[in-house]
DOPALO-801589 format. One line per 5 residues: number of its first residue (from 1); for each residue z, y, x of C-alpha. Coordinates in nm, 3 decimals. Example, Ala and Ser with C-alpha at 12.3 -4.5 7.8 and 13.67 -1.06 7.14 Angstrom:
<midrens>
1	0.780 -0.450 1.230 | 0.714 -0.106 1.367
</midrens>
This chain:
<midrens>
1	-0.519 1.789 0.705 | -0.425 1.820 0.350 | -0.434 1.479 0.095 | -0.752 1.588 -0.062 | -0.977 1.248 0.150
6	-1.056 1.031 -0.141 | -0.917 0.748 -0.135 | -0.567 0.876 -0.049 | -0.576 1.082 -0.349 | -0.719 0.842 -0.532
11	-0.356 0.657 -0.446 | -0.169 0.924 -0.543 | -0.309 0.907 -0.906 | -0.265 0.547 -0.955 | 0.129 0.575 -0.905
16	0.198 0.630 -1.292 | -0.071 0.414 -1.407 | -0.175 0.128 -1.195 | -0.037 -0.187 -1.085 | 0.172 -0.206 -0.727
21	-0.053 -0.477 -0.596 | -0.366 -0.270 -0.648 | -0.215 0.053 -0.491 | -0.095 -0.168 -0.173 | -0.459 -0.356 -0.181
26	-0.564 0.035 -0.211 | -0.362 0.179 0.077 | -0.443 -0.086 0.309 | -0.811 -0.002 0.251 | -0.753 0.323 0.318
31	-0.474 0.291 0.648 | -0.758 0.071 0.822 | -1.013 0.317 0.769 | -1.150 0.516 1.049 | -1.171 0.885 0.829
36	-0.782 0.847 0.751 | -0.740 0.772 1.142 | -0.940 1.091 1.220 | -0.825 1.314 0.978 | -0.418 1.272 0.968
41	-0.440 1.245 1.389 | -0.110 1.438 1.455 | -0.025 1.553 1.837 | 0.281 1.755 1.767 | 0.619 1.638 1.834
46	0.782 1.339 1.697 | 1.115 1.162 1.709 | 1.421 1.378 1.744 | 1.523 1.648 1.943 | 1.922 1.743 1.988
51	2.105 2.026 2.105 | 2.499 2.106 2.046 | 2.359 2.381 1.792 | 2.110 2.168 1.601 | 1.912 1.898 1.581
56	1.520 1.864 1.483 | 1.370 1.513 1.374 | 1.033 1.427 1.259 | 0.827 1.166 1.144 | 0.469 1.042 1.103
61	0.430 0.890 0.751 | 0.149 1.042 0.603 | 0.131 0.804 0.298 | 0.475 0.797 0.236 | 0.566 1.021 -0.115
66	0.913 1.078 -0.005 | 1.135 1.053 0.291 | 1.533 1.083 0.363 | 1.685 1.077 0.668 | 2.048 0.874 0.653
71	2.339 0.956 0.869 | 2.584 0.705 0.899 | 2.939 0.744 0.977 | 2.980 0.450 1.250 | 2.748 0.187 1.397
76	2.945 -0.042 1.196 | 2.929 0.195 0.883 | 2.725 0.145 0.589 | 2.851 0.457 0.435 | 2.567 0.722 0.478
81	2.485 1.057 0.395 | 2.108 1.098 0.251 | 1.930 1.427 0.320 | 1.610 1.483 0.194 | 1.277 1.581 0.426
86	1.063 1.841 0.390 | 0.663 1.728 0.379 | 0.441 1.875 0.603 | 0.130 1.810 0.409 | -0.070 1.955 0.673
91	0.027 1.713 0.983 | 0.121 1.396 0.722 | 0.494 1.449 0.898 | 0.823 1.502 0.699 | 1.094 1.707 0.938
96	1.465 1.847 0.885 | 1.663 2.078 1.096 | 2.028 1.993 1.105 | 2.260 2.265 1.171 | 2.579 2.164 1.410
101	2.634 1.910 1.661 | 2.486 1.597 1.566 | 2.542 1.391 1.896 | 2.627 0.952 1.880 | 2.515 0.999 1.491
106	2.341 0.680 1.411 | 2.065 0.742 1.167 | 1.797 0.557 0.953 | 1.493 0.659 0.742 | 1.432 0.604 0.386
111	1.057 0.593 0.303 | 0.900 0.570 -0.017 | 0.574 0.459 -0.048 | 0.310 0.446 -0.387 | 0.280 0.082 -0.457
116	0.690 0.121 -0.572 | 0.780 -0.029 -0.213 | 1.083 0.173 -0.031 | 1.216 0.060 0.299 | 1.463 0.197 0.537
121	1.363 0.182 0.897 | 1.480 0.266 1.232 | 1.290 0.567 1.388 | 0.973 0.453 1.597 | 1.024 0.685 1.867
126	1.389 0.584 1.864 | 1.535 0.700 2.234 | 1.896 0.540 2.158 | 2.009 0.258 1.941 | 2.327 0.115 1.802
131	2.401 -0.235 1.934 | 2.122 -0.489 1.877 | 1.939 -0.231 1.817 | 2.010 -0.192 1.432 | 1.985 0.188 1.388
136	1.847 0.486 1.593 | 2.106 0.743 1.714 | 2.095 1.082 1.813 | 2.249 1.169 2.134 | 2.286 1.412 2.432
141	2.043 1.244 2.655 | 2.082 1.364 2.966 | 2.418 1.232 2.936 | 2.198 0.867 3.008 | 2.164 1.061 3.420
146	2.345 0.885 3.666 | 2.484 1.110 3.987 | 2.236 1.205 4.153 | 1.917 1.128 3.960 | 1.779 1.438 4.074
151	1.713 1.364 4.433 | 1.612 1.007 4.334 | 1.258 0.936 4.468 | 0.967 0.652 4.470 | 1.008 0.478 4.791
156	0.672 0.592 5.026 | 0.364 0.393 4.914 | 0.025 0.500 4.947 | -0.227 0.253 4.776 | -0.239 -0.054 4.573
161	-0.438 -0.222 4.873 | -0.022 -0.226 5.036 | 0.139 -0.383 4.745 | 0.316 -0.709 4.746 | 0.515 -0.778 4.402
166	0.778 -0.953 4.396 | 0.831 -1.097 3.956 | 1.202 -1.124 3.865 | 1.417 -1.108 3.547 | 1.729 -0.885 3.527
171	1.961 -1.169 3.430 | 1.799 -1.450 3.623 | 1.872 -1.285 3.945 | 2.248 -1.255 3.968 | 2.341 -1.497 3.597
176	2.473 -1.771 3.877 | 2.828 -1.777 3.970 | 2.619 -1.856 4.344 | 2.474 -1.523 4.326 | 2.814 -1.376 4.421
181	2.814 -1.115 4.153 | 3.153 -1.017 3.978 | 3.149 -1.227 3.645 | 3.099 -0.849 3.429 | 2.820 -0.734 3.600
186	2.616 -1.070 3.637 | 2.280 -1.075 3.387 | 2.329 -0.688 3.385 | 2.134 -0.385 3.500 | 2.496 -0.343 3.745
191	2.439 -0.678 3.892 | 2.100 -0.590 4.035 | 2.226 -0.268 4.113 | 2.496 -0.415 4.358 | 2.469 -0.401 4.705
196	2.670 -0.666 4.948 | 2.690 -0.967 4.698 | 2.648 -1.328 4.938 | 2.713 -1.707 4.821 | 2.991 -1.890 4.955
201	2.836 -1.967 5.287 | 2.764 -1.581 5.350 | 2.378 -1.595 5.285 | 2.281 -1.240 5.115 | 2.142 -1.217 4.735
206	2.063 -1.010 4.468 | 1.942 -0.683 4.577 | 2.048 -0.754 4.947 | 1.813 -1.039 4.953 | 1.501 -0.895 4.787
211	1.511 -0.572 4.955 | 1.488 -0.795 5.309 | 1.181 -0.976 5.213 | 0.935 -0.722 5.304 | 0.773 -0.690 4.961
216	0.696 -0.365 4.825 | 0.740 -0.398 4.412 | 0.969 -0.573 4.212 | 0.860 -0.640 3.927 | 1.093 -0.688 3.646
221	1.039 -0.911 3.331 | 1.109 -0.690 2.959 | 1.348 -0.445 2.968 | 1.288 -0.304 2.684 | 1.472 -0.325 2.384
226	1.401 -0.669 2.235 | 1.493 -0.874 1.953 | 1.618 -1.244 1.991 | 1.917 -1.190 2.207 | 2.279 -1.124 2.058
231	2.407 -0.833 2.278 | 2.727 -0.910 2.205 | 2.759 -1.249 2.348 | 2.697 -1.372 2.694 | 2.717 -1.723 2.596
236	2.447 -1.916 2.862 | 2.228 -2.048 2.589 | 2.166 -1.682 2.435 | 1.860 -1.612 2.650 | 1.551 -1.493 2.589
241	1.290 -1.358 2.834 | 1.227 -1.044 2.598 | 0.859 -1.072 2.511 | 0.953 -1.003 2.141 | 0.996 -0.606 2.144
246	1.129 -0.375 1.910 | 1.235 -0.050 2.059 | 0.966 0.017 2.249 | 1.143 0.356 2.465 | 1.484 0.200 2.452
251	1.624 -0.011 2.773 | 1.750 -0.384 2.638 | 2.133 -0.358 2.548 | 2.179 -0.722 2.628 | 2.170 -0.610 3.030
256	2.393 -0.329 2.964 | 2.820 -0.358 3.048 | 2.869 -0.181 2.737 | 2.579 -0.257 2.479 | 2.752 -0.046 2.194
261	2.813 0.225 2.360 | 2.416 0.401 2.323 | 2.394 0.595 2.638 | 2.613 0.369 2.875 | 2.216 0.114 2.884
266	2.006 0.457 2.954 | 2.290 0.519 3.243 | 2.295 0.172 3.400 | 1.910 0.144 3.415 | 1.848 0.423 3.593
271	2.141 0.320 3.860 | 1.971 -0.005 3.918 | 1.632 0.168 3.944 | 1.841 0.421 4.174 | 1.963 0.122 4.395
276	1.642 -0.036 4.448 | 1.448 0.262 4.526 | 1.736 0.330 4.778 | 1.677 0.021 4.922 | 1.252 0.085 4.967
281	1.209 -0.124 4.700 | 0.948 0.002 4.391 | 0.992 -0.073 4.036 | 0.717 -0.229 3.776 | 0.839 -0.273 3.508
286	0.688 -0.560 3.235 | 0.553 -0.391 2.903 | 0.489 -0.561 2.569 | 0.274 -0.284 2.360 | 0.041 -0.618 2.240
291	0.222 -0.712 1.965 | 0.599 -0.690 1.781 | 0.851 -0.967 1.706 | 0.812 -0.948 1.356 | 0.606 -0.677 1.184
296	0.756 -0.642 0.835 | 1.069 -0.537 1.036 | 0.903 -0.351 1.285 | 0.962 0.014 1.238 | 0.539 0.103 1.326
301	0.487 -0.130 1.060 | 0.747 -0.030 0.770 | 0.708 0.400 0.870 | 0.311 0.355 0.804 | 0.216 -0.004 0.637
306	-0.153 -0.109 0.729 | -0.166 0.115 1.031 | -0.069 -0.012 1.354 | -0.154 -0.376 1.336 | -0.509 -0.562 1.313
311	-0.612 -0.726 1.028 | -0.857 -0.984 0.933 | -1.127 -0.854 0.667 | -0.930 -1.054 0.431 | -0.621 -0.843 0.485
316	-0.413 -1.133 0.711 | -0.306 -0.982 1.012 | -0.512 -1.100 1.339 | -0.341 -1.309 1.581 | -0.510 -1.263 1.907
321	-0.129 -1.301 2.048 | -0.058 -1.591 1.929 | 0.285 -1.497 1.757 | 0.190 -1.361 1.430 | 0.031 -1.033 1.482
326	-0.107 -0.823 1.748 | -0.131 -0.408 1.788 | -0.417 -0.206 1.746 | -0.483 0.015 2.033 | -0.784 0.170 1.923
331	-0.595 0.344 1.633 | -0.539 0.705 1.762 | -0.156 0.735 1.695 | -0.114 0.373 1.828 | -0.304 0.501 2.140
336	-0.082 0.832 2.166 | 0.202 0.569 2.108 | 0.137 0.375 2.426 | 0.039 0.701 2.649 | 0.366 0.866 2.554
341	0.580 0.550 2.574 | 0.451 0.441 2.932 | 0.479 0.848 3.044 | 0.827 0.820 2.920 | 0.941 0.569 3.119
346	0.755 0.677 3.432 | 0.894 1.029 3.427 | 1.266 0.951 3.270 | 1.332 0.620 3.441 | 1.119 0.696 3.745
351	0.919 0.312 3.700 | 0.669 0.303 3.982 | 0.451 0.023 3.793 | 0.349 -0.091 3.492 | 0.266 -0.476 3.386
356	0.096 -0.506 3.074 | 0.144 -0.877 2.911 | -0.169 -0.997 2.734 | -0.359 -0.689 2.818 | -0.712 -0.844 2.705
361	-0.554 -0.752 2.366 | -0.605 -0.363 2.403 | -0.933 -0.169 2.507 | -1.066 -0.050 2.779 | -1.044 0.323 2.653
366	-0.677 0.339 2.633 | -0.601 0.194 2.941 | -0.818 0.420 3.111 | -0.631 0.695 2.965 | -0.250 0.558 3.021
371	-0.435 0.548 3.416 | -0.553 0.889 3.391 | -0.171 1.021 3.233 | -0.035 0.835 3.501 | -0.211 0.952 3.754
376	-0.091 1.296 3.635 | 0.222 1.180 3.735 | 0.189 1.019 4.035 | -0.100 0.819 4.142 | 0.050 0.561 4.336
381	0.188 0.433 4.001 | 0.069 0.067 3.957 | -0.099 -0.069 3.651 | -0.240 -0.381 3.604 | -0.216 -0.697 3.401
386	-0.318 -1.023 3.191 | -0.670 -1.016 3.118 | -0.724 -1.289 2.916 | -1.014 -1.292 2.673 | -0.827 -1.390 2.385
391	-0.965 -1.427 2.007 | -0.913 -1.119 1.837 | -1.118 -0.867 1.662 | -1.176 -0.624 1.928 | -1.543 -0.660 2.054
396	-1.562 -0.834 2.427 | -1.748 -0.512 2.555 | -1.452 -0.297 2.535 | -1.140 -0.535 2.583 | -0.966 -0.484 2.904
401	-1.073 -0.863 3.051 | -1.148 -0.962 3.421 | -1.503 -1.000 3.308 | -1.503 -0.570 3.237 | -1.268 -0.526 3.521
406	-1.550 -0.257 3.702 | -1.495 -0.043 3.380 | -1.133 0.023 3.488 | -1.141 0.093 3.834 | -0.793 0.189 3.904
411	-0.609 -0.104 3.709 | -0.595 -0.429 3.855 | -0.559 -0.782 3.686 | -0.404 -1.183 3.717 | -0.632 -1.388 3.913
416	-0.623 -1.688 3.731 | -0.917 -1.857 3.875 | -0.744 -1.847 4.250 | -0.415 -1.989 4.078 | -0.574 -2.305 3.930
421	-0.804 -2.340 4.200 | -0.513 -2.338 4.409 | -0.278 -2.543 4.278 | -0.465 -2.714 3.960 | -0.429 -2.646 3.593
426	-0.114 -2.645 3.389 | -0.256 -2.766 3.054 | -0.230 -3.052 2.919 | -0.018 -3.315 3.102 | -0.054 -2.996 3.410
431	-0.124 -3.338 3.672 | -0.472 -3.137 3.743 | -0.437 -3.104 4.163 | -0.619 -2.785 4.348 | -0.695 -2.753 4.683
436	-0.293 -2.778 4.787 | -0.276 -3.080 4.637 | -0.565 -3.297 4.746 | -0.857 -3.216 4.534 | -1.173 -3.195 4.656
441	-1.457 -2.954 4.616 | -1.253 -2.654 4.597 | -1.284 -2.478 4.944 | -1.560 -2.231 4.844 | -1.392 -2.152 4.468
446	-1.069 -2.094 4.660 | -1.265 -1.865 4.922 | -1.463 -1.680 4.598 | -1.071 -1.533 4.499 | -0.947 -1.562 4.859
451	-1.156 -1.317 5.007 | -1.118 -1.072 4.710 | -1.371 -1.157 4.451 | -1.692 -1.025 4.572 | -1.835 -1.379 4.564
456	-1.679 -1.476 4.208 | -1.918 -1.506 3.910 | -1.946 -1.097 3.751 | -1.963 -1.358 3.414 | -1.560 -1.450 3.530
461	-1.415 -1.112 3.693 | -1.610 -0.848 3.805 | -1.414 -0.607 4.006 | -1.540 -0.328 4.230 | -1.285 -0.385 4.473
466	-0.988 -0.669 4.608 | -0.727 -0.445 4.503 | -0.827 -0.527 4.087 | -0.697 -0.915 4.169 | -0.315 -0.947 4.156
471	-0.365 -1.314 4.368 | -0.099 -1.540 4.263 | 0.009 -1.884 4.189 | 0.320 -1.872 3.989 | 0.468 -1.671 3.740
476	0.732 -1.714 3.484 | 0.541 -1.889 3.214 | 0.424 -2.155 3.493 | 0.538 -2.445 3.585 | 0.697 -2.335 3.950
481	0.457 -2.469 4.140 | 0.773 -2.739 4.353 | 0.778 -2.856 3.931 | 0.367 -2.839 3.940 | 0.338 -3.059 4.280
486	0.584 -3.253 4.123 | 0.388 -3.416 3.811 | 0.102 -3.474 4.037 | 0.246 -3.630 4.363 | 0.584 -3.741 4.210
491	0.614 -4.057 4.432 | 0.543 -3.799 4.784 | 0.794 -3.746 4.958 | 1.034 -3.396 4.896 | 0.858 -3.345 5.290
496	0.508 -3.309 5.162 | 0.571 -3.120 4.864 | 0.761 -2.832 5.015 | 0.420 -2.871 5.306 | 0.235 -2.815 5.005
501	0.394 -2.527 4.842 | 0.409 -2.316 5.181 | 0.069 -2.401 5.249 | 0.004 -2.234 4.920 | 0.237 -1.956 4.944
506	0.046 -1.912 5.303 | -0.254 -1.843 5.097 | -0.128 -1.597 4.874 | 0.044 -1.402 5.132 | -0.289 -1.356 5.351
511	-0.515 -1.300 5.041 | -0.725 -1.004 4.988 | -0.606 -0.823 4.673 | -0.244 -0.786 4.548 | -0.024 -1.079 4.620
516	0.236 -1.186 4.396 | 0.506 -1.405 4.394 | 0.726 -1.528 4.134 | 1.141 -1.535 4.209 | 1.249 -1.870 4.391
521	0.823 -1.945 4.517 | 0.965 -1.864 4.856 | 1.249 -2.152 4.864 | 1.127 -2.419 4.663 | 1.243 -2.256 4.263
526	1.287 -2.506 4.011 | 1.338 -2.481 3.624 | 1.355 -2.904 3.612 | 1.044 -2.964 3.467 | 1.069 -2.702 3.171
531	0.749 -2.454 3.170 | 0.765 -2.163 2.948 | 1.155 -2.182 2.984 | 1.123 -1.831 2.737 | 1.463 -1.924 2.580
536	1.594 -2.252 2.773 | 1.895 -2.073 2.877 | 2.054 -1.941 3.196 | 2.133 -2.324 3.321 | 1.748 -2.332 3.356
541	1.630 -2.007 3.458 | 1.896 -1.880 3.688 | 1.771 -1.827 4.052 | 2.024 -2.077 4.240 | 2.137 -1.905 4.557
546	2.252 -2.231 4.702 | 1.880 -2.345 4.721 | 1.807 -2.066 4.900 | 2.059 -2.117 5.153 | 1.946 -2.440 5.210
551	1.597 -2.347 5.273 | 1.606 -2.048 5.499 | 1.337 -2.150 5.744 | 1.155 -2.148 5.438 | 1.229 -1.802 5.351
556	1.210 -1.683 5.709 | 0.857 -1.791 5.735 | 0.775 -1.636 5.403 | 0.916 -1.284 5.534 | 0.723 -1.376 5.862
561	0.406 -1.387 5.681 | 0.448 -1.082 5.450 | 0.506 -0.917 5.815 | 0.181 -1.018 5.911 | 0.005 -0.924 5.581
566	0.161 -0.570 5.662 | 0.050 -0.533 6.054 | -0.328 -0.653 6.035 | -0.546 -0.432 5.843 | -0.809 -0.701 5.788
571	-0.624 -0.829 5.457 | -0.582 -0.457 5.289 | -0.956 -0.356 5.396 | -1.033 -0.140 5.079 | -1.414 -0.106 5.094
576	-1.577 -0.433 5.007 | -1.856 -0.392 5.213 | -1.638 -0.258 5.585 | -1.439 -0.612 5.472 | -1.724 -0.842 5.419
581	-1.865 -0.714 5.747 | -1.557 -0.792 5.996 | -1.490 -1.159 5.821 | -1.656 -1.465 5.867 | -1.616 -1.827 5.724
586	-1.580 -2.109 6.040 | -1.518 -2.381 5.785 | -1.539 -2.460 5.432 | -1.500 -2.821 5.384 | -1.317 -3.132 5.356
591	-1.016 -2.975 5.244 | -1.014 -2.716 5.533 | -1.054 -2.350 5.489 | -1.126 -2.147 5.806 | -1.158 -1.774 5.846
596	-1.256 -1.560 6.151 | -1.140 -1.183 6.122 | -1.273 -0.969 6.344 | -1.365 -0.565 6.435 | -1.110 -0.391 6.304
601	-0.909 -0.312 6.631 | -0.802 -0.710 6.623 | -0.905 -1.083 6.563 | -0.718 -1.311 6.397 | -0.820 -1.710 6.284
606	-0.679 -1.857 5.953 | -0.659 -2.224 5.910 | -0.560 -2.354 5.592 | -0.557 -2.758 5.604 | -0.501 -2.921 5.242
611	-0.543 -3.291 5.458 | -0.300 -3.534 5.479 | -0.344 -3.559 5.797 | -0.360 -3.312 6.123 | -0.746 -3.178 6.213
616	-0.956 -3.041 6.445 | -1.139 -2.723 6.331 | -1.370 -2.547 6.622 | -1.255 -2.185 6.662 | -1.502 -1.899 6.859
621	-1.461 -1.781 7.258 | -1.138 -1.626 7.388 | -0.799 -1.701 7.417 | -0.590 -1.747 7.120 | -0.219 -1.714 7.102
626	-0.063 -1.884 6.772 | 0.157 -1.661 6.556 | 0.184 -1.940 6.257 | 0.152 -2.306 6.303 | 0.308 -2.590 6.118
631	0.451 -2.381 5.823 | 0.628 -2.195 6.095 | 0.632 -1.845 6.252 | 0.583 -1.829 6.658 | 0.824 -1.603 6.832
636	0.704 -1.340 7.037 | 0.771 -1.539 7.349 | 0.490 -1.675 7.622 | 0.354 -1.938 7.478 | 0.014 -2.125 7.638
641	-0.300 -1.971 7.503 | -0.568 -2.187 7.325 | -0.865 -2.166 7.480 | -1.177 -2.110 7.202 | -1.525 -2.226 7.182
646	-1.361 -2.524 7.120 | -1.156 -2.780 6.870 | -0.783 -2.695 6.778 | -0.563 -2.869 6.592 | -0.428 -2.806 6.297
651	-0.104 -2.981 6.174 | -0.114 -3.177 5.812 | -0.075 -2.940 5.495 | -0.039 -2.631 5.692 | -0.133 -2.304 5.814
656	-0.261 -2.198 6.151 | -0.254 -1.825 6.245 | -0.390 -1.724 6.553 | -0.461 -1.358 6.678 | -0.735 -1.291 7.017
661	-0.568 -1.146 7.337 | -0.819 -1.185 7.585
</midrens>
């Protein structure tokens, strides 16, 4: 589409004559507009593409007056060559065909815009960087395949009903000497990627560990390219969790064994995502398209100002994220943005899930479409995340929010309301108890989520199946919930508390929907108090494989439950109605939750008891034989059957499991 829309030539007239600040007020007005998004929507290719003959780029800058592309000698270089672009008026793109063998050339572009302003930015579809990201580089990248990546495959999985995901960061999971990782590898992409790593005492971690749990996904916090960590230093206290992005298709250098070396991070990703799909294990993989660290150095922002970011009507950017800016997904080349980016990583690095942080921040339309290009791919691909109504400019109707979870089908989101009702509230002094710890009132809230949302308010989350709740009570920016119980019942003793936190994980693990578990949940995690421990270092945020050790019952009964989860069909029914049909609630009350499944080829009783004491909870006909009681699995031994139509007991803070056999 050629410049002849109004108001961008009206821009192009002003240069000689008017004043910067009223061309920039003038090509904001004009960037935000909905005929410039129409009109210069470009689907051709962009980025670079290299072969030992020659090498295309291209970029989308349609109000730029000029660009150059500069070559640098080095990384460390600031001695460039500048070669001008061509314009292709028609497309708004500017594109030059180098001749030779361009490969590890770090490059930049120079943009010049009307209102005087000329910055020099990375590339936006940048595929390689130079350390910390500072410049885009071209290079051979299928170089970036590890042996074998051909024959690599997604672990069998057929449906989101069977998921259990398992949250972790890279670093967290082998940064302790405990983990038993050689010092090199430990934070890194090779450090998750290592098989046979134990603590002192012989007690399997790392990838060992997590692959024996029984869960299905692990999901993985940012590893995309992000700002706030120094990849050249692995001092402890240079941490971040990576929710500040900047290279958007580039893996983070910071978990790489040789961060300035641009393909070695591509390589090493790929080998970890290699070693857990050899070990069953799925990969999700945590995605920030919401907002950008810092926008004026962001290269969306400086390649085309006023475009890829909400603003207010008074031209401040709109802060629905809470760090200074937030994305526009309803902007068509935005949109294309985060269809390409997410297919990229699906197809290249083979991720088998997708978590999107604050996803209440982009609209219902693209996510249906990322669904629908992933499903092109592979259908079994997960996608869900945070559906938070936050305040931003997008109308509630079309943000992608629990309450309009039935317009997105296939994409499921956090259960919030099961997490607080669980385990209490983390704002303000976060003493708020749930139904784990002691408060009363909470059975049938905790049954609403429990039993997959068919019951909850459609004004709260209105799904269209169990499978659109990801049913969890910690996550990374929680308190862990042994630090939740904590604040509240402080002066309990450590007995009680860890009572309380498998009673909880009990309920997660046996929930209808997608359970979830944050790193550590299963043996008692702490971070010491610290909550959103984003940057607190490794001293906080490290998983300690000593704790571990010294809570394997723990652990064993957490597999032991995931086990169950995976044998009885009753908790991965995925037609509401066939589910709501074969279940029915035998108590509700006093801090006692009971749950007779039934007609699906087996019967099973649940017993959750929040008391302080043991119970008595009346259970139908038959005879019974316990598979979980006190916060413990029951072997497969003879044991005495419990005769029904009668009272059993249940011990204090605990779960009772028992399946029908005659």
């Amino acid at each position: 589409m050629a410049k002849d829309i109004a108001t961008i030539q009206e821009i192009f007239d002003l240069i000689e004559t008017a004043d910067p600040e009223l061309i920039s007020l003038r090509m904001r007005e004009t960037m935000e507009s909905d005929a410039f998004d129409k009109a210069y929507y470009y689907d051709g290719f962009l980025g670079y593409s290299y072969s030992k003959t020659s090498t295309l780029l291209r970029i989308w800058t349609p109000i730029a007056i000029d660009v150059e592309l500069l070559l640098y000698k080095s990384d460390t270089s600031d001695e460039y060559e500048a070669i001008q672009m061509e314009e292709e008026v028609e497309t708004g793109t500017y594109v030059v065909r180098l001749e030779g063998d361009y490969k590890n050339v770090p490059y930049m572009y120079r943009i010049f815009f009307p209102n005087s302003t000329v910055e020099i930015t990375q590339d936006p579809y940048s595929q390689a960087v130079t350390v910390n990201g500072a410049r885009s580089v071209i290079v051979d990248l299928e170089e970036g395949y590890p042996d074998d990546w051909e024959n690599d495959k997604r672990p069998p999985f057929a449906d989101a009903r069977d998921a259990i995901i398992y949250e972790a960061s890279v670093r967290d999971l082998t940064s302790n000497i405990n983990s038993g990782v050689p010092k090199e590898k430990r934070g890194k992409f090779a450090g998750l990627a290592l098989s046979g790593t134990k603590t002192a005492n012989e007690f399997a971690t790392g990838l060992d560990y997590i692959a024996d749990l029984g869960i299905t996904h692990l999901q993985l916090m940012p590893m995309a390219d992000f700002v706030t960590v120094d990849e050249l230093s692995d001092r402890p206290d240079n941490y971040n969790w990576g929710y500040d992005p900047m290279h958007y298709n580039v893996p983070e250098g910071s978990y790489s064994m040789a961060p300035r070396d641009p393909v070695a991070r591509l390589k090493e990703m790929r080998e970890m995502v290699q070693a857990l799909h050899a070990k069953g294990l799925r990969v999700v993989m945590d995605v920030v398209y919401n907002h950008v660290y810092e926008h004026e150095r962001h290269p969306l922002g400086l390649t085309v100002p006023y475009y890829y970011f909400r603003y207010n009507k008074n031209g401040d950017l709109s802060n629905g994220s809470g760090v200074g800016n937030e994305t526009d997904s309803t902007r068509l080349m935005f949109r294309r943005y985060m269809i390409e980016s997410i297919t990229y990583w699906a197809k290249e690095f083979h991720i088998d899930g997708f978590r999107f942080d604050l996803m209440g921040l982009h609209d219902i339309e693209t996510l249906n479409l990322i669904r629908e290009a992933l499903d092109k791919i592979d259908p079994s691909i997960l996608m869900y995340g945070e559906g938070w109504d936050l305040e931003t400019l997008l109308s509630s109707d079309k943000k992608a929010i629990l309450r309009n979870a039935y317009k997105t089908p296939r994409i499921s989101y956090f259960n919030d309301q099961l997490r607080d009702q669980v385990r209490g509230s983390d704002y303000g002094d976060a003493t708020d108890p749930g139904f784990i710890t002691g408060k009363f009132m909470t059975e049938q809230a905790v049954l609403a989520s429990f039993l997959g949302g068919g019951n909850l308010s459609k004004r709260d989350a209105n799904v269209t199946q169990a499978q659109q709740l990801i049913q969890y009570i910690e996550v990374h920016d929680n308190y862990t919930l042994r630090d939740k119980i904590a604040l509240s019942h402080g002066e309990e003793p450590v007995r009680l508390r860890k009572r309380r936190q498998l009673l909880g994980n009990s309920i997660i693990a046996l929930s209808a929907g997608i359970p979830f578990f944050h790193s550590g949940q299963e043996f008692f995690r702490t971070k010491h108090g610290v909550r959103d421990s984003y940057n607190a270092g490794d001293e906080i945020n490290c998983m300690d494989w000593d704790l571990m050790a010294a809570n394997y019952d723990a652990v064993n009964y957490f597999k032991g439950l995931l086990a169950l989860r995976k044998k009885y069909p009753f908790f991965t029914e995925k037609n509401q109605q066939t589910f709501f049909e074969n279940v029915t609630v035998i108590k509700s009350d006093y801090q006692i939750i009971g749950v007779h499944y039934h007609g699906i080829g087996h019967e099973l009783v649940v017993i959750f008891n929040g008391q302080l004491n043991d119970v008595k909870v009346w259970i139908p006909e038959g005879g019974w034989r316990p598979i979980a009681r006190d916060n413990k699995m029951v072997g497969d031994d003879f044991v005495d059957l419990i005769k029904g139509n009668a009272d059993v007991n249940v011990p204090i803070l605990s779960t009772l499991i028992l399946e029908r056999v005659e």
